[in-house]
C-alpha positions as MATLAB code, in Angstrom:
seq = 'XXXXXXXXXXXXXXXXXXXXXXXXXXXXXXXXXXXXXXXXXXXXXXXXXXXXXXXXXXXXXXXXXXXXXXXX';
ca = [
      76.058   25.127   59.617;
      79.510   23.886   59.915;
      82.185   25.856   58.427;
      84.455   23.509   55.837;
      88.229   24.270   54.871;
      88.912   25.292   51.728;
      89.690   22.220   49.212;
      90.875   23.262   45.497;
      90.845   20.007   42.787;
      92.496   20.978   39.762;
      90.585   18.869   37.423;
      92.470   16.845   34.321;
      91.818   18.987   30.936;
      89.214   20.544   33.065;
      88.153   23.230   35.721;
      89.076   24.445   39.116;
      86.591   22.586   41.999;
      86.472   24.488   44.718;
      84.704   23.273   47.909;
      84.269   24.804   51.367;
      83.702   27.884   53.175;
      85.734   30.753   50.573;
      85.111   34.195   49.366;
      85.351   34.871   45.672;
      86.561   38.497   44.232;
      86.228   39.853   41.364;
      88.665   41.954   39.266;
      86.598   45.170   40.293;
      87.029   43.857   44.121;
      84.086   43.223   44.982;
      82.626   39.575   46.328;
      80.610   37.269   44.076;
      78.079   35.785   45.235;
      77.586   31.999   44.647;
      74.941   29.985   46.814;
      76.362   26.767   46.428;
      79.271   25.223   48.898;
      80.962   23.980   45.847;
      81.768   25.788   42.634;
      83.827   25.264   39.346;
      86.243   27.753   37.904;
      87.126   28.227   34.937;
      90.945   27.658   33.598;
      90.954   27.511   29.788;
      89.466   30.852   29.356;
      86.882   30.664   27.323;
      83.763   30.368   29.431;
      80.682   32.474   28.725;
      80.400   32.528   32.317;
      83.653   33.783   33.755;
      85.314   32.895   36.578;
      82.643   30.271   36.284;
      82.962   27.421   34.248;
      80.501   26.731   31.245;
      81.955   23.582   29.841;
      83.102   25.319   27.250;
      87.064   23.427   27.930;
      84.950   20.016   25.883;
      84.724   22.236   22.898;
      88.408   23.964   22.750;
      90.015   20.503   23.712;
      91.172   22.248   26.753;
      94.617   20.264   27.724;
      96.228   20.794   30.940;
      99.460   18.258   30.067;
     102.376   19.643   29.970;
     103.379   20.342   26.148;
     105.329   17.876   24.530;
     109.342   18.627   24.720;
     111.678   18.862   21.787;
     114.930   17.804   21.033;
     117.415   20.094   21.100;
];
């Protein structure tokens, strides 16, 4: 099997795609283990599923824009 680099895709109002050949810790250090070569993390914080992500960004209306600036 061919090793792939690591690719990150920060996905609009959405998770973290991450594709290729990476190691996932964690917070207790050790590895998670994830079969696939491809996985999606989680960045609003509310998955079920942590680091993984669940979807769950659809139901919080999950925004990654920047907030909207006010006049000083």
């Amino acid at each position: 099997m061919t090793e792939l680099p690591p690719r990150v895709t920060a996905c609009p109002d959405g998770p973290l795609l991450v594709r290729g050949d990476i190691e996932i810790v964690g917070d207790d250090g050790q590895i998670l283990r994830n079969p696939r070569r491809a996985v999606a993390l989680c960045r609003c914080g509310a998955s079920a599923i942590k680091p993984w992500c669940d979807g769950t960004h659809k139901l919080t209306r999950f925004s990654t824009a920047p907030p909207p600036q006010t006049e000083p």
